[in-house]
C-alpha positions in Angstrom: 0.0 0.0 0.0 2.7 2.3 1.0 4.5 1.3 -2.7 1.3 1.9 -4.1 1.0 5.5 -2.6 4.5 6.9 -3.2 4.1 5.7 -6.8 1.0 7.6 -7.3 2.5 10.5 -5.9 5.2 10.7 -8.0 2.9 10.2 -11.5 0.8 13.0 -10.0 4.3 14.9 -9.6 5.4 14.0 -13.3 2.2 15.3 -14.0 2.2 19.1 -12.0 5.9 19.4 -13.9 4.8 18.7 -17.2 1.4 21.7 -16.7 4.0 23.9 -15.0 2.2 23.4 -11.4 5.6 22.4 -9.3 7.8 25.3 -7.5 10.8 24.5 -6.0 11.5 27.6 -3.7 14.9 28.5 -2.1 15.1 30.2 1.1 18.5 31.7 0.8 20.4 34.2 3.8 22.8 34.3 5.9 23.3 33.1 9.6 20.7 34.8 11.7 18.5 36.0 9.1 14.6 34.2 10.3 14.8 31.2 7.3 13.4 28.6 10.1 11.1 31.3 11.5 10.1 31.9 7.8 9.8 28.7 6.4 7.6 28.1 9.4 5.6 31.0 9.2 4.9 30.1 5.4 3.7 26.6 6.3 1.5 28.0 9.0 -0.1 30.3 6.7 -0.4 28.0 3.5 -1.2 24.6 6.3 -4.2 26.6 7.8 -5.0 29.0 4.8 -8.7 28.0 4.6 -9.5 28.8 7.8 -6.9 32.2 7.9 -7.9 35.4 8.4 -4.9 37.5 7.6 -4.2 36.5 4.3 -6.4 39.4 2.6 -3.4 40.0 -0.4 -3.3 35.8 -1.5 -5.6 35.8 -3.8 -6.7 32.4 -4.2 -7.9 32.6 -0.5 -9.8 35.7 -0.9 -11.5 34.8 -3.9 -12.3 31.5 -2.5 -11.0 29.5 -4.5 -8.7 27.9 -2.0 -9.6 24.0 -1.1 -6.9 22.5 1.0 -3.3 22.5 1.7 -1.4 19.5 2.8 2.3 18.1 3.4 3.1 15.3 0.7 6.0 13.1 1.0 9.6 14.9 0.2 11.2 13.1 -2.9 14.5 13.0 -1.6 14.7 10.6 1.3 17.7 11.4 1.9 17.6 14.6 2.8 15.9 15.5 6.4 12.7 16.8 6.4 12.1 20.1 7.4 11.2 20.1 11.5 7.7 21.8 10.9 5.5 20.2 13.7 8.5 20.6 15.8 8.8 24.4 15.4 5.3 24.9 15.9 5.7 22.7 19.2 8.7 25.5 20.5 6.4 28.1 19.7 3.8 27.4 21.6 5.0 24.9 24.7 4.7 26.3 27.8 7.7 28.2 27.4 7.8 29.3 24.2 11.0 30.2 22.3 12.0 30.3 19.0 13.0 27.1 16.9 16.8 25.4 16.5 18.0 27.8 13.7 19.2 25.6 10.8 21.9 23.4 11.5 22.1 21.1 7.9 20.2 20.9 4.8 16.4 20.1 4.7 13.4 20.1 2.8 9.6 20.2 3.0 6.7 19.5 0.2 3.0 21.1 0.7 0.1 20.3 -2.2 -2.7 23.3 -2.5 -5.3 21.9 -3.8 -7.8 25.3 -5.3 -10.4 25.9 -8.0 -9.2 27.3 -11.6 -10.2 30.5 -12.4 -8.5 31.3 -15.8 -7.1 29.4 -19.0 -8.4 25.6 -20.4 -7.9 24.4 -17.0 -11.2 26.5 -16.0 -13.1 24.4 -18.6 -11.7 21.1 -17.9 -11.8 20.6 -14.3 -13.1 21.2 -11.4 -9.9 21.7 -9.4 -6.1 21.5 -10.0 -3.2 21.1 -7.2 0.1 23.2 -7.1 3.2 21.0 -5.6 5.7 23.4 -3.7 9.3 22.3 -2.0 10.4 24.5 0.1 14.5 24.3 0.5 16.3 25.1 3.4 20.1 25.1 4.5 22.6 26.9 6.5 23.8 30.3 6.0 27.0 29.7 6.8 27.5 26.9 4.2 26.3 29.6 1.3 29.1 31.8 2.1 31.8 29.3 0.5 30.1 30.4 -3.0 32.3 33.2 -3.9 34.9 31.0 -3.3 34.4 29.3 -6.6 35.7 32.1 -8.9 38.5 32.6 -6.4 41.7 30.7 -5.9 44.2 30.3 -3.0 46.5 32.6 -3.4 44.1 35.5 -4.3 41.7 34.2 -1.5 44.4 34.0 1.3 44.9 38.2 0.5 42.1 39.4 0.6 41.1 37.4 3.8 44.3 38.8 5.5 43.5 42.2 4.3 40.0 41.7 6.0 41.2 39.5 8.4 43.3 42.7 10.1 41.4 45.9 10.0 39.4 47.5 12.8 37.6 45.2 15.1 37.7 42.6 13.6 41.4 42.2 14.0 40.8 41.4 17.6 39.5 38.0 16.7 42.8 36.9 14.9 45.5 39.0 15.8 46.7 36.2 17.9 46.3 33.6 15.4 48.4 35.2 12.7 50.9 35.5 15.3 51.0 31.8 15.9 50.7 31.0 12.5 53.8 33.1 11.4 55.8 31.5 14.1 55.0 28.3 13.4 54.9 28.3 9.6 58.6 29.7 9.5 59.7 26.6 10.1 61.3 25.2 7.1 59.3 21.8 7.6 56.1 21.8 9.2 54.5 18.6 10.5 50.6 17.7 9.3 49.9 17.9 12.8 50.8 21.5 13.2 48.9 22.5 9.5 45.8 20.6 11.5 46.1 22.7 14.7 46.2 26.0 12.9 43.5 25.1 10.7 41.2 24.3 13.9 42.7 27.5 15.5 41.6 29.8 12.4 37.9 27.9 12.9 38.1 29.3 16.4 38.8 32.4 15.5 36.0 32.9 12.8 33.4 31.1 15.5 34.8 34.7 17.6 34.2 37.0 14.8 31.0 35.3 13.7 29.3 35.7 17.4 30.3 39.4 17.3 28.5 40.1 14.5 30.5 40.0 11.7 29.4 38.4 8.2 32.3 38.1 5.8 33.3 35.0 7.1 35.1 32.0 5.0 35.4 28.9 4.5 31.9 28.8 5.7 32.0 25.1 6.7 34.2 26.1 9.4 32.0 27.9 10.9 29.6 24.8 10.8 31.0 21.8 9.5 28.5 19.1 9.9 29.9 15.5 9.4 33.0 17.4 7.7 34.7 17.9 11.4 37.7 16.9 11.7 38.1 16.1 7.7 41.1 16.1 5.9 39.4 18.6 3.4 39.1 21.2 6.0 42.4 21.4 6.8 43.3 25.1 5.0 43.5 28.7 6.2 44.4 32.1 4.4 48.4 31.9 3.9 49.7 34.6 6.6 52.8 35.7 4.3 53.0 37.7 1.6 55.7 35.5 0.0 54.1 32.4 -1.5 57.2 30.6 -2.7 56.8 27.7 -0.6 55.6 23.8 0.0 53.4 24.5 2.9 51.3 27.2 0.2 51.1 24.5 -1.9 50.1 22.0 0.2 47.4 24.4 1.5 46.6 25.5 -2.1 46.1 21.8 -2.7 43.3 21.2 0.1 41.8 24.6 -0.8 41.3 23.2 -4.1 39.6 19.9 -3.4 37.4 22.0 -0.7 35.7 23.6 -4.2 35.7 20.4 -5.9 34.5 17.9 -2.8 32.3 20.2 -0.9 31.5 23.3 -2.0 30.7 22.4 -5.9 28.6 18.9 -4.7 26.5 20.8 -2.2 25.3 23.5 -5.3 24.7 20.3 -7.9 22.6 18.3 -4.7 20.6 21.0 -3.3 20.2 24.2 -6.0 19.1 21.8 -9.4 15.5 22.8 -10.7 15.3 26.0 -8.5 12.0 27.9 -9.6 11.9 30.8 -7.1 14.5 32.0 -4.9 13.7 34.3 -1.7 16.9 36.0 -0.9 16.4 37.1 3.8 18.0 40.0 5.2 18.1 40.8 8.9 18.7 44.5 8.5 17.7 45.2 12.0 20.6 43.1 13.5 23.1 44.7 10.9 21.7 48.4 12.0 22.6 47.8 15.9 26.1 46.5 15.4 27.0 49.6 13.6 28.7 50.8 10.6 31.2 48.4 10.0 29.4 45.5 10.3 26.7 47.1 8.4 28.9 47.7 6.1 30.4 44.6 5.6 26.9 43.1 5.4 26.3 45.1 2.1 29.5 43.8 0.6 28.6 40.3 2.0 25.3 40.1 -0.1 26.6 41.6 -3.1 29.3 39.2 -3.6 26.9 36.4 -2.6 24.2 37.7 -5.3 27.3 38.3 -7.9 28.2 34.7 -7.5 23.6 34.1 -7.9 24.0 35.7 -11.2 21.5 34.5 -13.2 22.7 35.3 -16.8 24.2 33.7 -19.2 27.5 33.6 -18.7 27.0 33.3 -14.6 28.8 30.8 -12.6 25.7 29.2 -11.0 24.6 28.4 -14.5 27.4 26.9 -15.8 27.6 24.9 -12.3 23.9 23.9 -12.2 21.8 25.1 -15.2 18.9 27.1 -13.0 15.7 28.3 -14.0 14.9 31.2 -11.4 12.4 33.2 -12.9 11.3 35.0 -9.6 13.7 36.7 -6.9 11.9 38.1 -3.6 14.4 40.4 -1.7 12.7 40.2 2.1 13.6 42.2 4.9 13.1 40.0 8.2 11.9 40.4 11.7 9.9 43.7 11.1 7.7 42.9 14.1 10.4 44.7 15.8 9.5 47.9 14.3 6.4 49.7 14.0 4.5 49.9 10.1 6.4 53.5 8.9 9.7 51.7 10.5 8.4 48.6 7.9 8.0 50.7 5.1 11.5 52.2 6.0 12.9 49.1 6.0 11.7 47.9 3.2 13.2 51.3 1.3 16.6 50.6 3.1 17.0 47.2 1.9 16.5 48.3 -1.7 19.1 50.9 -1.0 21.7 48.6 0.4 20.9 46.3 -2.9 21.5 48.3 -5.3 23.7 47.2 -7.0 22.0 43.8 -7.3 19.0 45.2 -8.0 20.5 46.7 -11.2 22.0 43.4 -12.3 18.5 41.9 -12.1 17.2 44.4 -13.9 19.7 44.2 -16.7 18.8 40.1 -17.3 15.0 40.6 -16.7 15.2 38.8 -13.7 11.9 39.3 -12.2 12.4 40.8 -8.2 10.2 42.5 -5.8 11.0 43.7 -2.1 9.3 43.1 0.7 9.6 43.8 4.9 8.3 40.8 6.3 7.9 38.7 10.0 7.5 34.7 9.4 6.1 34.5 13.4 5.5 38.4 14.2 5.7 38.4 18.0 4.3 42.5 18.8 1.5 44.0 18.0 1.7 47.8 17.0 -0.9 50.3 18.3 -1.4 54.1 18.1 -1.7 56.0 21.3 -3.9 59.1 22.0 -1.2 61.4 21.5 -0.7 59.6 17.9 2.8 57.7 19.4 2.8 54.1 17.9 4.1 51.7 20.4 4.7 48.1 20.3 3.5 45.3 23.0 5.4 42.4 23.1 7.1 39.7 25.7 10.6 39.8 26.7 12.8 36.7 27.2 12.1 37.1 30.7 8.6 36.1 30.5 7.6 40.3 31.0 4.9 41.9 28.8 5.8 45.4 27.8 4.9 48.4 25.4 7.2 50.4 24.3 7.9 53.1 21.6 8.3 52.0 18.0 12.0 52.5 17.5 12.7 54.4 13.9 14.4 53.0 10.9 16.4 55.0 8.4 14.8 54.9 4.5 18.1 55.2 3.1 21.8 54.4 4.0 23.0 55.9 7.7 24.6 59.3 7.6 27.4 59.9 10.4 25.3 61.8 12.9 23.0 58.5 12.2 25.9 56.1 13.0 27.4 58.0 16.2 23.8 57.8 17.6 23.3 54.0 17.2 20.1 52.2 16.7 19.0 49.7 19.0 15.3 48.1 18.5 13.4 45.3 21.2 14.2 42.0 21.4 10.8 40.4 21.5 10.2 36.6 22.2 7.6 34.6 21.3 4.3 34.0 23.4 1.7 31.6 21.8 -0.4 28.9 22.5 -1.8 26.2 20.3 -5.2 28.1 20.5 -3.4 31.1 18.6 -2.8 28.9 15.6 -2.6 29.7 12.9 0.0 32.0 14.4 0.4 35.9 13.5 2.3 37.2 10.7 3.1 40.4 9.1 2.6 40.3 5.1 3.1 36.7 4.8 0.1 37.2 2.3 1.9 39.5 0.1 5.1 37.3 0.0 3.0 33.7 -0.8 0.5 36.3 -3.5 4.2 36.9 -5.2 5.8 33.6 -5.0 3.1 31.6 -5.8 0.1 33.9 -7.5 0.9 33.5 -10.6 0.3 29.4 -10.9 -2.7 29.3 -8.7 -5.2 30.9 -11.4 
């Protein structure tokens, strides 16, 4: 029976791919950035869409043409299944708190099922079902990208360059100094090349919990089953001068890290991509100040530049992608009131710019968008006209408080020397507040998936 099942399932998939009714959806950002809290969110919504109320902008519920959504068996049984029933569980135990952020890759599959409205399909049947995967993996690991189109040498500069300016130097100052010392040496033992490599993990673990982004090789900073391997034994080269057997050695294992790991995990996990929505947490980026900020910008940019979707792009020549949609989503927007959201949402299409041009220019469809996956305030307007925020704190406390502002365009100095600083709210559900609140969740699922529910 259960033979029976799966092979029906996949006839009916064969089918949705062949009438252009299967999305296969990326949820792409870094560390930090609300994917679990998103992907949730999105499940919530879709899960429990024909008995939502707040979805007023996804226009198969408010025309009523929605019938039922449901999870359907991933494809892949090999790669975990997105913890969905687990999240919800965290969110809404006793003591609520937000899910495990992402620690490998996973994957979930939901079937709409909704009346046509529009085309041959409105005179042929009575209903038709829309197949979606959503795709989800570390942030970390999607740093090690760029990394393709660079090679040791190069790589090993401009990570030392980084590696040593403003604060960021205090997370490796006394790694270089090790390394130099020990890599003087005219013969350096395995052993040693292992114990630096571990020590450079250390130090990006440092510079990653302070806030910064930039942060490579990725794995390093989660490695998964690839602890320990012999294909993470690398780091920058801490000398100027390259003439020597260690570099090559290093340039060696630097090499086989893009072939074995980095290359493999793009061919497994980004084939047959439909959609792609690209998370920023802004808000995080704003309170660490400028430099981070900055380096945040510079972070995405070479991320998107290594997304290119053209032609002559290196994810095309790697995997051969289909992305016809880009959503650029600001997250966690619950922590600001709705002119802070709009503000937000302006920001974010200042800091991608230059992205946004490069879309442009290959007719790469994109929209931006300020959204909360689980939105944890609630904003109100006082007498006076102040809009204020009520939410829980960590430590269980309900408060109100002011809604913080959010520049609509890149920080001036004056800006920066003041700092921002916006509420750290937690979440406080129950199973009776399911489907659980969001902020334009509607608008996001109208974008993404709109266009192939008519």
């Amino acid at each position: 029976m259960i033979s029976l099942k799966k092979a029906q399932q996949q006839t009916r998939d064969l089918i949705n791919r062949g009438f252009d009714r299967h999305i296969r959806l990326a949820i792409t950002g870094l560390s930090g950035a609300g994917k679990t809290a998103l992907i949730t969110g999105m499940l919530e919504q879709v899960l429990n869409g024909y008995d939502a109320k707040q979805l007023a902008f996804w226009q198969v519920k408010h025309s009523g043409r929605l019938l039922g959504s449901r999870l359907i068996e991933n494809r892949d049984w090999s790669t975990p299944r997105f913890a969905y029933e687990e999240a919800i569980k965290v969110l809404t135990s006793a003591q609520p708190s937000w899910p495990s952020s992402t620690r490998d890759v996973s994957e979930i599959r939901f079937e709409i099922k909704y009346q046509p409205r529009s085309g041959v399909a409105k005179h042929l049947m009575d209903e038709r079902r829309l197949v979606v995967e959503l795709v989800d993996y570390p942030g970390e690991w999607l740093l090690d990208l760029p990394l393709l189109q660079s090679h040791y040498g190069a790589w090993s500069v401009q990570q030392n360059q980084l590696n040593q300016q403003g604060e960021r130097a205090n997370h490796f100052a006394s790694w270089y100094q090790h390394a130099r010392s020990q890599l003087k040496s005219e013969s350096v033992s395995d052993t040693t090349l292992r114990e630096l490599a571990q020590g450079y993990q250390q130090a990006l673990k440092s510079a990653q919990a302070a806030g910064f982004y930039n942060l490579q090789p990725g794995r390093h900073l989660l490695p998964g089953q690839l602890e320990g391997a012999p294909v993470m034994g690398f780091f920058p080269w801490p000398f100027s001068d390259q003439n020597s057997a260690q570099f090559e050695h290093l340039k060696r294992v630097f090499e086989r890290y893009k072939e074995d790991v980095i290359k493999p995990f793009y061919k497994n996990h980004f084939q047959g991509f439909n959609r792609q929505v690209i998370l920023v947490d802004v808000l995080t980026a704003l309170e660490h100040g400028k430099a981070r900020f900055d380096e945040l910008i510079e972070t995405l940019t070479g991320l998107l530049n290594s997304f290119e979707y053209g032609e002559n792009a290196l994810l095309r020549r790697i995997i051969s992608p289909a992305i016809d949609k880009v959503a650029l989503v600001a997250s966690k927007v619950d922590h600001v009131g709705p002119d802070g959201q709009h503000a937000l949402n302006q920001l974010l299409s200042d800091m991608l710019r230059r992205s946004r041009q490069h879309f442009q220019f290959e007719r790469i469809e994109h929209e931006l968008f300020a959204v909360a996956g689980i939105a944890t305030s609630k904003a109100g307007r006082l007498n006076d006209g102040t809009i204020v925020l009520d939410g829980y704190l960590e430590s269980g406390q309900k408060v109100r408080v002011g809604a913080p502002s959010v520049p609509a365009q890149l920080p001036n100095d004056k800006q920066w020397q003041t700092g921002f600083e916006f509420p750290q709210f937690v979440p406080h559900f129950s199973a009776a507040d399911s489907p659980l609140p969001h902020i334009r969740l509607d608008q996001l699922l109208e974008y993404l998936l709109g266009d192939k529910l008519k």
